[in-house]
C-alpha positions as CSV (number, residue, x, y, z in Angstrom):
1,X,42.5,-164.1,-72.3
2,X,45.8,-165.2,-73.5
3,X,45.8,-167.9,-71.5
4,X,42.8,-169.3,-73.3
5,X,44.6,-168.8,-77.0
6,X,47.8,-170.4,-75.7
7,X,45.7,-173.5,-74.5
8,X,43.4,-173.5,-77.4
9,X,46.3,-172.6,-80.9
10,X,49.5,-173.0,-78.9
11,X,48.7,-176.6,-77.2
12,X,45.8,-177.3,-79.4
13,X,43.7,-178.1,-77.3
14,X,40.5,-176.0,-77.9
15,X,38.4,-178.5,-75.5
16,X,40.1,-177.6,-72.5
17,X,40.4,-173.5,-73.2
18,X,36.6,-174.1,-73.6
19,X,36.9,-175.4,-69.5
20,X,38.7,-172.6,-68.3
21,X,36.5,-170.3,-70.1
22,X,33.5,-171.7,-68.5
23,X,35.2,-172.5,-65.2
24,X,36.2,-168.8,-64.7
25,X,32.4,-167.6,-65.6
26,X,31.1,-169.7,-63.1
27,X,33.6,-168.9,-60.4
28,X,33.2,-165.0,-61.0
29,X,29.2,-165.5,-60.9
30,X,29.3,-167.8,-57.7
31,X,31.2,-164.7,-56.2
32,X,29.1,-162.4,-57.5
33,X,26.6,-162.5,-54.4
34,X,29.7,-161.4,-52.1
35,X,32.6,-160.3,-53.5
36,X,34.2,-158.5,-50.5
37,X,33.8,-161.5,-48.2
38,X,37.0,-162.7,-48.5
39,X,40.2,-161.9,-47.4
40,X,42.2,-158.7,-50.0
41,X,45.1,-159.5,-51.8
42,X,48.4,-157.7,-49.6
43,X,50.0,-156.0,-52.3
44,X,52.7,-153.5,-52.1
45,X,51.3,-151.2,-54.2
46,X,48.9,-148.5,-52.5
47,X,45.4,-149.2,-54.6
48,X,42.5,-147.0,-54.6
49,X,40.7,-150.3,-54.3
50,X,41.9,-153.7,-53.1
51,X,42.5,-156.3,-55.0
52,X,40.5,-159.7,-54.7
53,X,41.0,-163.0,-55.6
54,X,39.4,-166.0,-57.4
55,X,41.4,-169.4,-57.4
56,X,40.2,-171.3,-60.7
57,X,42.5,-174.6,-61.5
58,X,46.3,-173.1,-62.1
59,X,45.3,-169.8,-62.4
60,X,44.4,-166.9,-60.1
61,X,41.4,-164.1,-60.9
62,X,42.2,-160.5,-59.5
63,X,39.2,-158.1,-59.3
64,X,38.6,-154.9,-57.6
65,X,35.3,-154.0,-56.1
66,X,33.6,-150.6,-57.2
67,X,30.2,-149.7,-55.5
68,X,27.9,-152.8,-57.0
69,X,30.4,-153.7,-60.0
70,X,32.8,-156.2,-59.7
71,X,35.8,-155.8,-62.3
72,X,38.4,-158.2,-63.3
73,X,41.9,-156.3,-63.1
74,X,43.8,-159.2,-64.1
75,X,44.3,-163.6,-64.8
76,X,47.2,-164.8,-64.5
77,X,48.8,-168.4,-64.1
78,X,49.1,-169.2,-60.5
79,X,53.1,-169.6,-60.7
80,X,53.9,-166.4,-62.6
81,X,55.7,-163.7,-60.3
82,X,52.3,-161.9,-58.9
83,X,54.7,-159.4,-57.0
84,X,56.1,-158.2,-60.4
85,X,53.1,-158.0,-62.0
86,X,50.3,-156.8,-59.6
């Protein structure tokens, strides 16, 4: 994730990219038992599957859900332009 090396090289800060590492795992297990439970991202774009999401501090998890496999499609930071780039 980018947004780990940023955290961890860019602001030195190698404790906290840790955090987010382990805050995402646990969020995407803890979802895990029900992943389609919650409401589907509205996108514009026509998907083959819809898009998901996880909040975890400032950023967002986006996963798709594939007969029993749930995949991550993206992470992004909560105020980039999700229109643009979902």
């Amino acid at each position: 994730m980018s947004a780990v090396n940023y955290i961890a090289d860019v602001l030195k800060n190698k404790e906290a990219a840790l955090r987010l590492i382990d805050d995402v795992e646990a969020a995407i297990l803890e979802r895990r038992n029900n992943p389609v439970a919650f409401e589907p991202y509205r996108s514009a774009k026509n998907r083959n599957y819809p898009y998901y999401r996880i909040y975890v501090k400032n950023y967002v998890v986006y996963y798709v859900v594939i007969g029993n496999v749930m995949e991550v499609r993206r992470f992004l930071y909560g105020a980039r332009d999700r229109e643009r780039l979902l």
